[in-house]
N, CA, C and O atoms as a DFTB+ gen file, in Angstrom:
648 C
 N C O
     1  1     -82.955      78.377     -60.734
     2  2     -84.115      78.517     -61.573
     3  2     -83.789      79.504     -62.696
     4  3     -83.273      80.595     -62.453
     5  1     -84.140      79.045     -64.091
     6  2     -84.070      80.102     -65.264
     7  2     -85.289      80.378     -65.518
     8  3     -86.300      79.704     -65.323
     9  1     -85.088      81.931     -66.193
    10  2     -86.479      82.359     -66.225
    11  2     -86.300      83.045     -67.309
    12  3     -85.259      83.696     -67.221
    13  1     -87.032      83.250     -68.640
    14  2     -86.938      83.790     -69.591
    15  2     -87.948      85.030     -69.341
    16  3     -88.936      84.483     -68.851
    17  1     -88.277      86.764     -69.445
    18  2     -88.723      87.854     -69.610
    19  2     -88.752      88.365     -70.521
    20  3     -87.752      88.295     -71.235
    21  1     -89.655      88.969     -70.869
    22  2     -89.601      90.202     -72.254
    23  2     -89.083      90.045     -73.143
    24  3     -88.271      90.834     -73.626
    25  1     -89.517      88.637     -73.752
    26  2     -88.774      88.694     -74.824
    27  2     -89.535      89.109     -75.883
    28  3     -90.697      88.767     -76.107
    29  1     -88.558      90.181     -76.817
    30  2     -89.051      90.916     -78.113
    31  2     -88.705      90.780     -79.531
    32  3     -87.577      90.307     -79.674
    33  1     -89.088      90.946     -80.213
    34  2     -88.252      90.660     -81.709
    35  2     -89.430      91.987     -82.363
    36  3     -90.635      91.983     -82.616
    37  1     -88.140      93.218     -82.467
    38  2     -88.290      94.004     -83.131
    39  2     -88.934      94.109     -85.023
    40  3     -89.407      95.052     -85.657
    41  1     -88.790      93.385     -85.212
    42  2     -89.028      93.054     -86.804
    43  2     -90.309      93.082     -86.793
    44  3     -90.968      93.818     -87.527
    45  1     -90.821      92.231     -85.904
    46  2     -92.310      91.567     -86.196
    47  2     -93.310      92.501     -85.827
    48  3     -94.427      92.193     -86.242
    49  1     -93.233      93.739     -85.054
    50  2     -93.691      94.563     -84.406
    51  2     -94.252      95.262     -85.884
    52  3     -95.425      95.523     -86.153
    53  1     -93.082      95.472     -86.723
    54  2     -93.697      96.171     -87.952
    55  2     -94.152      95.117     -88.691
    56  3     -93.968      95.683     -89.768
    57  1     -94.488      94.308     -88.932
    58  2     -94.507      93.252     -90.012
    59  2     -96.376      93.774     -90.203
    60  3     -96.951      93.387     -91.220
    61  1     -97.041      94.498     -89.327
    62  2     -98.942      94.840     -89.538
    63  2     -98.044      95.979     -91.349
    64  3     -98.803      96.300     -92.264
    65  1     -96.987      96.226     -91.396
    66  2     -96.949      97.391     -92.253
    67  2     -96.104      96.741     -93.613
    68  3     -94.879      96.784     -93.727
    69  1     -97.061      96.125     -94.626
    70  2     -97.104      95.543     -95.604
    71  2     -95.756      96.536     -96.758
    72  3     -94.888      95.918     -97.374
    73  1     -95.846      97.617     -96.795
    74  2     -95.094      98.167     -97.770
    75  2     -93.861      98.304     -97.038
    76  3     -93.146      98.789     -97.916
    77  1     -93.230      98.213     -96.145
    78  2     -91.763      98.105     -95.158
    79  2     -91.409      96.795     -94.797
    80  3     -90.228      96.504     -94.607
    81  1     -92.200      96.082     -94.698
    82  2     -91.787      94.564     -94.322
    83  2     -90.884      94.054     -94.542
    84  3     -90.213      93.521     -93.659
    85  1     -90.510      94.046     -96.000
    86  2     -89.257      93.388     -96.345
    87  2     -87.923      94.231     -95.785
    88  3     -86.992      93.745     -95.143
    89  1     -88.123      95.992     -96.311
    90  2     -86.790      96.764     -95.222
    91  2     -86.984      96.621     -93.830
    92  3     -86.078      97.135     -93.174
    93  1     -87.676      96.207     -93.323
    94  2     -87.665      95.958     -91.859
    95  2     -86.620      95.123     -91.542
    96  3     -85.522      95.412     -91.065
    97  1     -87.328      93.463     -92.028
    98  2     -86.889      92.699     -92.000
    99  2     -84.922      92.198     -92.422
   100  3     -84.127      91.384     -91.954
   101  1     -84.891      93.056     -93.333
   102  2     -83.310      93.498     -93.298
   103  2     -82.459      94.043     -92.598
   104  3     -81.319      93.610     -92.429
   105  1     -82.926      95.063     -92.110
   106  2     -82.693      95.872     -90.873
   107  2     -82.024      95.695     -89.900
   108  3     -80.885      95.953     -89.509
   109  1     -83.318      94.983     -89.396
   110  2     -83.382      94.276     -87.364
   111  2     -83.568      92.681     -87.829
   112  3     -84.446      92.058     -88.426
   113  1     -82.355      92.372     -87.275
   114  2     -82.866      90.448     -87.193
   115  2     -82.365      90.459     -85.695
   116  3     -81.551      89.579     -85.413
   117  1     -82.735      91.328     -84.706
   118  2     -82.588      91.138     -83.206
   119  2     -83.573      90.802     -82.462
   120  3     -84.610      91.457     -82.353
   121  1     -83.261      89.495     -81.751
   122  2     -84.543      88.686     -80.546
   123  2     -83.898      89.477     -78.803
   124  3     -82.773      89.245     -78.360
   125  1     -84.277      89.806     -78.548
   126  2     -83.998      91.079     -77.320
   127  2     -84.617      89.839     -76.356
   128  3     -85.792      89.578     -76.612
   129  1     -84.070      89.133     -75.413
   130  2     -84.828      88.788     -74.140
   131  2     -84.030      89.082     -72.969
   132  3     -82.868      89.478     -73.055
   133  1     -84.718      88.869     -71.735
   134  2     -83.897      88.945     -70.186
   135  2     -83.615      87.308     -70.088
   136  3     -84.416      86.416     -70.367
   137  1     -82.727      87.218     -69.778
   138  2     -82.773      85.434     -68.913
   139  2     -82.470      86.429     -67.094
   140  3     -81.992      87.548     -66.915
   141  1     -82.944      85.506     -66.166
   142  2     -83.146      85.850     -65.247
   143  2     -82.589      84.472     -64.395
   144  3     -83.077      83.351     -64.546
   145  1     -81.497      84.789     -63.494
   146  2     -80.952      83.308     -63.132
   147  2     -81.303      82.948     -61.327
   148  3     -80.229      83.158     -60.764
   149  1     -81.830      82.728     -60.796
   150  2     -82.424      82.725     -59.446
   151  2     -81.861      81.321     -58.764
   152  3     -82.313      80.251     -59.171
   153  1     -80.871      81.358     -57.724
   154  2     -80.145      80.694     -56.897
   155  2     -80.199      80.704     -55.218
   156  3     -79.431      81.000     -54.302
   157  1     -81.926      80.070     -55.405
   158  2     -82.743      80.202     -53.809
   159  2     -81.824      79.088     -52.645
   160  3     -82.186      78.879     -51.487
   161  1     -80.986      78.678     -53.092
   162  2     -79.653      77.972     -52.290
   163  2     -79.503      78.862     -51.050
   164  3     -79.459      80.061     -51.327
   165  1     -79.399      78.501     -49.505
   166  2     -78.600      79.203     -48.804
   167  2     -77.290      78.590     -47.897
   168  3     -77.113      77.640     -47.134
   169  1     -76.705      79.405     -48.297
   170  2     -75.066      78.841     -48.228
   171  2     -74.504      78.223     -48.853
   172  3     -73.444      77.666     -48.567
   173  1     -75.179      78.173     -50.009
   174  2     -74.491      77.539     -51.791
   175  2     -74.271      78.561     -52.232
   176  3     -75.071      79.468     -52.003
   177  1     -73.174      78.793     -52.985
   178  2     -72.849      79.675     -54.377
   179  2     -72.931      79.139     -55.265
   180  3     -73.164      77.965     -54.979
   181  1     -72.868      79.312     -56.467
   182  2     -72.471      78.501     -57.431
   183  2     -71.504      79.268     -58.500
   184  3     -71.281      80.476     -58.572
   185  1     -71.109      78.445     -59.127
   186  2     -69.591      78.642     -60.292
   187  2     -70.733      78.585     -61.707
   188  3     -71.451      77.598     -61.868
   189  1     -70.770      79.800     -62.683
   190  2     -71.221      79.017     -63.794
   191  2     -70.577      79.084     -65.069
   192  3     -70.825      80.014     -65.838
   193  1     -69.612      77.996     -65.411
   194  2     -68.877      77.782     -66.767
   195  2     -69.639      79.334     -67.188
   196  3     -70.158      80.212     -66.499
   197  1     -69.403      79.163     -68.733
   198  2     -70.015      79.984     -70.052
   199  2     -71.403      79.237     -70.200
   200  3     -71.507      78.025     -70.008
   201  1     -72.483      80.071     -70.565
   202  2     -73.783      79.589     -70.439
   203  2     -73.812      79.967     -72.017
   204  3     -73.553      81.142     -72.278
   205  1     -74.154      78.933     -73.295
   206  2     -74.931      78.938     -73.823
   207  2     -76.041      78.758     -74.468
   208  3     -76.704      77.760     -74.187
   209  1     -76.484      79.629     -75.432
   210  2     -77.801      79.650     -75.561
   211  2     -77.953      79.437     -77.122
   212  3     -77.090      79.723     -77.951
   213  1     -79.102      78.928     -77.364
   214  2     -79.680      78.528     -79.265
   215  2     -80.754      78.592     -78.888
   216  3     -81.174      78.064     -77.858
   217  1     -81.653      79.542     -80.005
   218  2     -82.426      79.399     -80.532
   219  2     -83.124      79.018     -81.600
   220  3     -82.964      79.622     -82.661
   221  1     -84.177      77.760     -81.485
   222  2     -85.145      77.449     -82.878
   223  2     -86.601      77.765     -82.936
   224  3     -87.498      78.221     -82.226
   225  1     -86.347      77.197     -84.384
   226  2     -87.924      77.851     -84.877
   227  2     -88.179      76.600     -85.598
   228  3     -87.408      76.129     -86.434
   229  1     -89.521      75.978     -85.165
   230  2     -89.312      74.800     -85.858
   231  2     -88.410      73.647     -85.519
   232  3     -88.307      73.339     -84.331
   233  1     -87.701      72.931     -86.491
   234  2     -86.648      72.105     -86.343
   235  2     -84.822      72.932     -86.362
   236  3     -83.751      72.377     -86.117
   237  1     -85.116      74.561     -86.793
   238  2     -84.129      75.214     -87.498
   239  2     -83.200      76.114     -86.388
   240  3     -83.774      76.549     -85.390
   241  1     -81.771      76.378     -86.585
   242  2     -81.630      76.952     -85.717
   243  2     -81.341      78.744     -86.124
   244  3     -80.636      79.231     -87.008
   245  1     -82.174      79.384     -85.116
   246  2     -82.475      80.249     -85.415
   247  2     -80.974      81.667     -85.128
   248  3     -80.807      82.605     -85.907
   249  1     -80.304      81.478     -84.145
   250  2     -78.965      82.247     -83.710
   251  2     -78.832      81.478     -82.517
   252  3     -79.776      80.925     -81.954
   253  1     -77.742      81.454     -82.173
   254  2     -76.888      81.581     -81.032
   255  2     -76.348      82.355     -80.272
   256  3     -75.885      83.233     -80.999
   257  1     -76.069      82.624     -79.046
   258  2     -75.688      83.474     -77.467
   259  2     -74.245      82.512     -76.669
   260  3     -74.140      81.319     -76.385
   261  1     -73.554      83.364     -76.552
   262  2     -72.654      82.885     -75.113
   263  2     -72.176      83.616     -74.747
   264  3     -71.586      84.512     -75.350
   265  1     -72.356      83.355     -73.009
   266  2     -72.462      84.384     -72.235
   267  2     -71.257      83.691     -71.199
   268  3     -71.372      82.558     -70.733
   269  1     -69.960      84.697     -70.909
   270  2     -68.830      84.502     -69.927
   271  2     -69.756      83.742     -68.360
   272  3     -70.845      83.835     -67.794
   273  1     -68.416      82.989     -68.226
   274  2     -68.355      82.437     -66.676
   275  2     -69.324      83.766     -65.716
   276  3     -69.671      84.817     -66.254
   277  1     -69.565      83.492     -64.547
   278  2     -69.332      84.038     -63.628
   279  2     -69.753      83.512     -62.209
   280  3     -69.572      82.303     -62.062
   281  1     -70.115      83.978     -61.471
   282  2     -69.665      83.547     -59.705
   283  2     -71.710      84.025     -59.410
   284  3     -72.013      85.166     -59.760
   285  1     -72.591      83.341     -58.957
   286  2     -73.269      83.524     -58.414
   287  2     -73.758      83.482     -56.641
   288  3     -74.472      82.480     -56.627
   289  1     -73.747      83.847     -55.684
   290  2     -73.854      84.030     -54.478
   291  2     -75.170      83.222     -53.770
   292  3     -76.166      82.738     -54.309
   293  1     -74.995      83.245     -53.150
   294  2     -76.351      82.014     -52.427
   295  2     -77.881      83.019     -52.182
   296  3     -77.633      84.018     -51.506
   297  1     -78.733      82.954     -52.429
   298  2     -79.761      83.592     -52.384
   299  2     -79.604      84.734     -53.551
   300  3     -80.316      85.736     -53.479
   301  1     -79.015      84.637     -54.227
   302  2     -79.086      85.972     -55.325
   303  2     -79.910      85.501     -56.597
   304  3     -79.981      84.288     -56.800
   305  1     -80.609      86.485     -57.571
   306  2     -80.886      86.767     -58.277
   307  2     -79.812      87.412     -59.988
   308  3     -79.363      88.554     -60.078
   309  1     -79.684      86.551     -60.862
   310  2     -78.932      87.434     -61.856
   311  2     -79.675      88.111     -62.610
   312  3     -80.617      88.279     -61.836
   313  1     -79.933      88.572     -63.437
   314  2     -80.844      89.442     -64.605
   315  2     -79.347      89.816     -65.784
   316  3     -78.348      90.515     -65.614
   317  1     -79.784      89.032     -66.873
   318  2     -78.736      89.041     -67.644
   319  2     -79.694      89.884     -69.228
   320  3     -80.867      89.529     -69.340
   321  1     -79.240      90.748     -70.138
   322  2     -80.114      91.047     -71.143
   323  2     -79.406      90.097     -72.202
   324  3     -78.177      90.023     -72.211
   325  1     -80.149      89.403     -73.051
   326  2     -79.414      88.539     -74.152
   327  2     -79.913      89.414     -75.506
   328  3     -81.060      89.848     -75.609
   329  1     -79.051      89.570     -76.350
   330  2     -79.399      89.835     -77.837
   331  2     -78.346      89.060     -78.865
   332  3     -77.138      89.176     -79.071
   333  1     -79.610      88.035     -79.524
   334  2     -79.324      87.418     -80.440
   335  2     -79.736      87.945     -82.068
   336  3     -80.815      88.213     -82.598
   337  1     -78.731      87.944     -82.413
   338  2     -78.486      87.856     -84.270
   339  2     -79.316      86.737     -85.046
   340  3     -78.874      85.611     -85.274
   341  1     -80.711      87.245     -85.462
   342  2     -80.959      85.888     -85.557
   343  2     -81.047      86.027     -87.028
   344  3     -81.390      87.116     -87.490
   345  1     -80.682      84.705     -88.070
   346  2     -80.469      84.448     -89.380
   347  2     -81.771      84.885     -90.557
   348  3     -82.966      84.705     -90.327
   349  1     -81.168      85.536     -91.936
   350  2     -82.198      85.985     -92.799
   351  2     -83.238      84.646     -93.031
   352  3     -84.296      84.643     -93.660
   353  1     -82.697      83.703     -92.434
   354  2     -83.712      82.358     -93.010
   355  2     -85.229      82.206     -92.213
   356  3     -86.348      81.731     -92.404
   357  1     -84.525      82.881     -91.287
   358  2     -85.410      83.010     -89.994
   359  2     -86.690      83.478     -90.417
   360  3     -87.659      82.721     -90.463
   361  1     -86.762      85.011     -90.814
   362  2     -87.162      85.730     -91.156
   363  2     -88.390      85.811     -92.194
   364  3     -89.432      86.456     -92.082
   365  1     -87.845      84.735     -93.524
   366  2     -88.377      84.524     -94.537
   367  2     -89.866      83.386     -93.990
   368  3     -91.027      83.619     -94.328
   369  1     -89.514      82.402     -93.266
   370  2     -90.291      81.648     -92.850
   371  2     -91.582      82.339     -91.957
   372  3     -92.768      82.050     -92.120
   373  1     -91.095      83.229     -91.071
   374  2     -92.115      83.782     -90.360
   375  2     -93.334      84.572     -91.430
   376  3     -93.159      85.396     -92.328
   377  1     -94.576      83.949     -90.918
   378  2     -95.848      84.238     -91.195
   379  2     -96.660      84.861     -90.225
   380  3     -96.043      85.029     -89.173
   381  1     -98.140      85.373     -90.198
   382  2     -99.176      86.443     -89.494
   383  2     -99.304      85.045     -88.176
   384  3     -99.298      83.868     -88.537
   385  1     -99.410      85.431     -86.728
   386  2     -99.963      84.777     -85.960
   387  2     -98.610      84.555     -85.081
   388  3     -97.528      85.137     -85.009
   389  1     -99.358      83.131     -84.281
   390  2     -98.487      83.282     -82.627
   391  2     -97.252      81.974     -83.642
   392  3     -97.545      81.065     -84.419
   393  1     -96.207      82.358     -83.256
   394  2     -94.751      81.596     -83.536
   395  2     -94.404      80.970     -82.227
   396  3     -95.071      81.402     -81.287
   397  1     -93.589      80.127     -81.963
   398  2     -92.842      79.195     -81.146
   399  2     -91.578      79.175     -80.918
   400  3     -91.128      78.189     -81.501
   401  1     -90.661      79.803     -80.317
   402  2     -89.131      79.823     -80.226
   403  2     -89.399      78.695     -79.496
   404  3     -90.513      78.273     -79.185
   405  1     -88.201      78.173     -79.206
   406  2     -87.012      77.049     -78.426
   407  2     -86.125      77.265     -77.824
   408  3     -85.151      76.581     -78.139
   409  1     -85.951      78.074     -76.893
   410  2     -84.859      78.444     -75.787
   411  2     -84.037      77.556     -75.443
   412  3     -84.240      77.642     -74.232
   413  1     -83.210      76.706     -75.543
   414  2     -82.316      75.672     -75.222
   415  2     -80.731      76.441     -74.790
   416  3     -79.997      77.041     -75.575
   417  1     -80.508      76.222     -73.418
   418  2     -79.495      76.569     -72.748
   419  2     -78.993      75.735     -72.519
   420  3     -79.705      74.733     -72.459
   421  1     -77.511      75.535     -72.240
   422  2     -76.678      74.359     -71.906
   423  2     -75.419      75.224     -70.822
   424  3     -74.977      76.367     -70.931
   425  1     -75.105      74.152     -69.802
   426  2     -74.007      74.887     -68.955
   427  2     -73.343      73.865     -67.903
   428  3     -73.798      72.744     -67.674
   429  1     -72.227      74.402     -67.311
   430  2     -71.494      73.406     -66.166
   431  2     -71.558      74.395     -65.447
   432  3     -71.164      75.528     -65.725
   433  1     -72.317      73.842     -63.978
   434  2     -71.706      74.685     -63.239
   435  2     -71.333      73.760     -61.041
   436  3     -71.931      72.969     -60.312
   437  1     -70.612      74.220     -61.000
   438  2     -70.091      73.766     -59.753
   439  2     -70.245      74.213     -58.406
   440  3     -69.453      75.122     -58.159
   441  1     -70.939      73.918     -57.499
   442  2     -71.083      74.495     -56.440
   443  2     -70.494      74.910     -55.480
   444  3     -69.761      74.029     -55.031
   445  1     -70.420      76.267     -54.664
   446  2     -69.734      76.143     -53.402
   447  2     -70.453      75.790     -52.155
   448  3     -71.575      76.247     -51.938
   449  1     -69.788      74.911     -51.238
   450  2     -70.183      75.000     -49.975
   451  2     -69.142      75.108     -48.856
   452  3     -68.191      74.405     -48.514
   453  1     -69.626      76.143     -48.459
   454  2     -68.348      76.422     -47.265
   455  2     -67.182      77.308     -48.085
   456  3     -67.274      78.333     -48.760
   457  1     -66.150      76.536     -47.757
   458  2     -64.775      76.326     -48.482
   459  2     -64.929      75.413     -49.485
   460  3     -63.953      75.531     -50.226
   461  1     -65.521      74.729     -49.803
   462  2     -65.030      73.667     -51.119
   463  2     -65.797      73.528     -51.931
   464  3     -66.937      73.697     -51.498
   465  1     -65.733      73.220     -53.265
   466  2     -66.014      72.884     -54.555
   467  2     -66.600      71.724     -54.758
   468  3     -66.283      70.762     -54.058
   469  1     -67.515      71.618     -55.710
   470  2     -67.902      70.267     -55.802
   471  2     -67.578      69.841     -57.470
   472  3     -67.048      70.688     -58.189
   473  1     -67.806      68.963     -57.824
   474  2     -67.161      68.507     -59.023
   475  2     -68.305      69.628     -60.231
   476  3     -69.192      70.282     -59.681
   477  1     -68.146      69.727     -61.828
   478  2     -69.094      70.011     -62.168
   479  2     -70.405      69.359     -62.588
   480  3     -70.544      68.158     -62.820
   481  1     -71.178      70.123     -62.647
   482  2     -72.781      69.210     -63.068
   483  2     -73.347      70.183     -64.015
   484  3     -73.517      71.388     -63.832
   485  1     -73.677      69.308     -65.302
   486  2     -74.251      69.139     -66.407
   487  2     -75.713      70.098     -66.386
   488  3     -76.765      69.835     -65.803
   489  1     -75.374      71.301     -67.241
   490  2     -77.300      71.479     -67.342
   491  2     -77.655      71.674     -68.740
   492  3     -76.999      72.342     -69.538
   493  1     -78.792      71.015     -68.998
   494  2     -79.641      71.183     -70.363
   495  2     -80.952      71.346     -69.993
   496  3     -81.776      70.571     -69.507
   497  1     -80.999      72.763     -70.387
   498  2     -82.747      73.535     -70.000
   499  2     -82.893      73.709     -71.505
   500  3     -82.073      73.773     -72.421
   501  1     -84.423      73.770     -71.435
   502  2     -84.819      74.597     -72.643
   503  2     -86.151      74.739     -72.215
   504  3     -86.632      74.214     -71.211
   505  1     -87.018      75.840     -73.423
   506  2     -88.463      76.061     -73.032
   507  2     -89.117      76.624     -74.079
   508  3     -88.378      77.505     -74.518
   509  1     -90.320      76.558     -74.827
   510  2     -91.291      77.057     -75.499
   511  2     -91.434      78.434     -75.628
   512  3     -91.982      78.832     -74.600
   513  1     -91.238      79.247     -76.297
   514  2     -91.995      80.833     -75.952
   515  2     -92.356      80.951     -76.847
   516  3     -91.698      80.829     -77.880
   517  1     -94.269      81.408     -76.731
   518  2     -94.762      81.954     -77.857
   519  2     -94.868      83.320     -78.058
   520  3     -94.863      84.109     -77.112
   521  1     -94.953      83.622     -79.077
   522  2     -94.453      84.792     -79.722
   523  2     -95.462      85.744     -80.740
   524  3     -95.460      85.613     -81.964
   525  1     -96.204      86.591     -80.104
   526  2     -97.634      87.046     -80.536
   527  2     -96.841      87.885     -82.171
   528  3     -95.662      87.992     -82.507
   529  1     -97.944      88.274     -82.752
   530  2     -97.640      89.027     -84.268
   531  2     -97.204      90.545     -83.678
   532  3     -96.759      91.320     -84.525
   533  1     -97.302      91.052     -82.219
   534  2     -96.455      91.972     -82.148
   535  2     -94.961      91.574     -81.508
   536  3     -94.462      92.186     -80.563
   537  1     -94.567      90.863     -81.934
   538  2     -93.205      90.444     -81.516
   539  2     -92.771      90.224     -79.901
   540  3     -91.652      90.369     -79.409
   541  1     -93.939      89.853     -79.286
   542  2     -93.463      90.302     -77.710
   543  2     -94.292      88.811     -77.659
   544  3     -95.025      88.315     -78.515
   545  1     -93.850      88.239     -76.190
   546  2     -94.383      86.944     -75.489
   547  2     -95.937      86.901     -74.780
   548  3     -96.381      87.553     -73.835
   549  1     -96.428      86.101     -75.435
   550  2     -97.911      85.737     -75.789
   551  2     -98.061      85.115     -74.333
   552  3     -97.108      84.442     -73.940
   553  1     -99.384      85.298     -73.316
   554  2     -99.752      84.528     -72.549
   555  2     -98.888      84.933     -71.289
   556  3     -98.584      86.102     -71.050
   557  1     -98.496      83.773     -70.447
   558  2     -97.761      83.896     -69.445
   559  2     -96.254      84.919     -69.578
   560  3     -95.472      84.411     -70.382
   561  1     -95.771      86.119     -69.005
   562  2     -94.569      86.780     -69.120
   563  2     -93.211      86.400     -69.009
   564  3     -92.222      86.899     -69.545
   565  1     -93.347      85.079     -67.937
   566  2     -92.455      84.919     -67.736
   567  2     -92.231      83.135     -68.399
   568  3     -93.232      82.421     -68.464
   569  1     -91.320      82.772     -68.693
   570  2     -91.301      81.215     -69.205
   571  2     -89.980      80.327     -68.419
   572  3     -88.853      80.304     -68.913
   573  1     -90.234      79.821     -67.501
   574  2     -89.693      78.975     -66.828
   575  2     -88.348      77.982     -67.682
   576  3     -88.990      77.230     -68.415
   577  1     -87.342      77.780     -67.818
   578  2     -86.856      76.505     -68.690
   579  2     -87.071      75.388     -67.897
   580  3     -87.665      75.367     -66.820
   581  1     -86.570      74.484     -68.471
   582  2     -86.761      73.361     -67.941
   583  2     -86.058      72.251     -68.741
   584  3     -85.697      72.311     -69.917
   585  1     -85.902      70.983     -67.672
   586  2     -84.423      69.905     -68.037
   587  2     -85.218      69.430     -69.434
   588  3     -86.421      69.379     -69.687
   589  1     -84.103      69.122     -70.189
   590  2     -84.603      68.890     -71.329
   591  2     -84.463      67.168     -71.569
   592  3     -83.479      66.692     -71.004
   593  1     -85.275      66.240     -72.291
   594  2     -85.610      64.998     -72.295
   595  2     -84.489      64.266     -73.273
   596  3     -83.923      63.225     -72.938
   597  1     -84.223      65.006     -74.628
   598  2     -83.545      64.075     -74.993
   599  2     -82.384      65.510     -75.834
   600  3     -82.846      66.388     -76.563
   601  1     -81.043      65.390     -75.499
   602  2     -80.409      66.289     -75.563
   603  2     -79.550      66.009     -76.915
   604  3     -79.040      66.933     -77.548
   605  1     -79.448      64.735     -77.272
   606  2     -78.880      64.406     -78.596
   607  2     -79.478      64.808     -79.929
   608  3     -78.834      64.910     -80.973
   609  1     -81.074      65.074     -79.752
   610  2     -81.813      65.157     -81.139
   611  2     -81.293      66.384     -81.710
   612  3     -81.690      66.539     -82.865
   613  1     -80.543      67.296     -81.289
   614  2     -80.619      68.689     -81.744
   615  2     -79.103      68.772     -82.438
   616  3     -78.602      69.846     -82.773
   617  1     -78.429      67.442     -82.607
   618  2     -77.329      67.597     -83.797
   619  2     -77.777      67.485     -85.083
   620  3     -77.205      68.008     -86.039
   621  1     -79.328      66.460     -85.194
   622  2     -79.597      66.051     -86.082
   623  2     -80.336      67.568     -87.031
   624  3     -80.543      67.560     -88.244
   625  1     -80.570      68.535     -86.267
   626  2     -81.602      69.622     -86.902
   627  2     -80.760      70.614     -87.543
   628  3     -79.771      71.081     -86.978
   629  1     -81.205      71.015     -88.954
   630  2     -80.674      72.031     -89.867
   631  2     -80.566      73.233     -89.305
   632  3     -81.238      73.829     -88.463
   633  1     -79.650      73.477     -89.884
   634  2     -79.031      74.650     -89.211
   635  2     -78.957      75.855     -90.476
   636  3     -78.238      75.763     -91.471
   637  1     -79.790      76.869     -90.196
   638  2     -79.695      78.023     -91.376
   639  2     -78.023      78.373     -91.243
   640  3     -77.230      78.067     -90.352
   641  1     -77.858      79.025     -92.317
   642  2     -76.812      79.910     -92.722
   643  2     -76.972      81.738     -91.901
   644  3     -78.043      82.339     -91.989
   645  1     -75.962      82.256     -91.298
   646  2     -75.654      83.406     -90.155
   647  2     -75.406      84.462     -91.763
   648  3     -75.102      85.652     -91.679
């Protein structure tokens, strides 16, 4: 299970302060969240390739994350902190009110059982987070991902300039 937490975007926190806005916004283009990786398996481990991560806004992509392999244990919990770089384009677009990220994660990862390995298997999560005018997650805290429906549409979407 992925679980997105606390996610923040420093910028927007000042954005109530009309005469700094724009030096803000130069500043900090950092989206601060937890991903939280929960592997209620017992007597599974699992293997997980490099996990990455994109974020959009809109149709646009907002920054990118990748995060090293590592070894998860059967009944464990990960808590990973992500900070993404996210693009001046980003920035310019955002207006007063609740915003919409796009969490879209992608990963291989392979299971253990026992002694042996299983081949790898394919994941494409993603999830909604809204995003109040103080830069922090609107409504529910925590945001679940979830398998995503059609995984091809997201070559077709513009991609700002880093």
């Amino acid at each position: 299970m992925y679980t997105i937490t606390n996610l923040y975007i420093p910028a927007l926190e000042g954005q109530n302060s009309t005469v700094h806005q724009n030096e803000v916004f130069r500043q900090n283009t950092s989206i601060i969240f937890n991903l939280e990786i929960s592997n209620p398996n017992k007597g599974i481990g699992v293997y997980y390739d490099g996990i990455n991560l994109t974020l959009y806004y809109t149709d646009a992509i907002v920054g990118v994350k990748s995060m090293p392999a590592f070894y998860q244990g059967h009944k464990k919990t990960t808590l990973r902190k992500v900070l993404v770089n996210a693009s001046q384009q980003f920035w310019r677009g955002i207006e007063g009110g609740t915003i919409y990220l796009r969490v879209y994660l992608e990963t291989a990862v392979k299971y253990k059982i026992f002694r042996s390995k299983t081949k790898h298997h394919q994941i494409d999560l993603e999830a909604y987070v809204p995003i109040g005018s103080d830069g922090r997650i609107t409504g529910e805290k925590s945001i679940k991902l979830h398998h995503t429906l059609n995984c091809s549409s997201r070559q077709n979407m513009e991609i700002y300039e880093v």
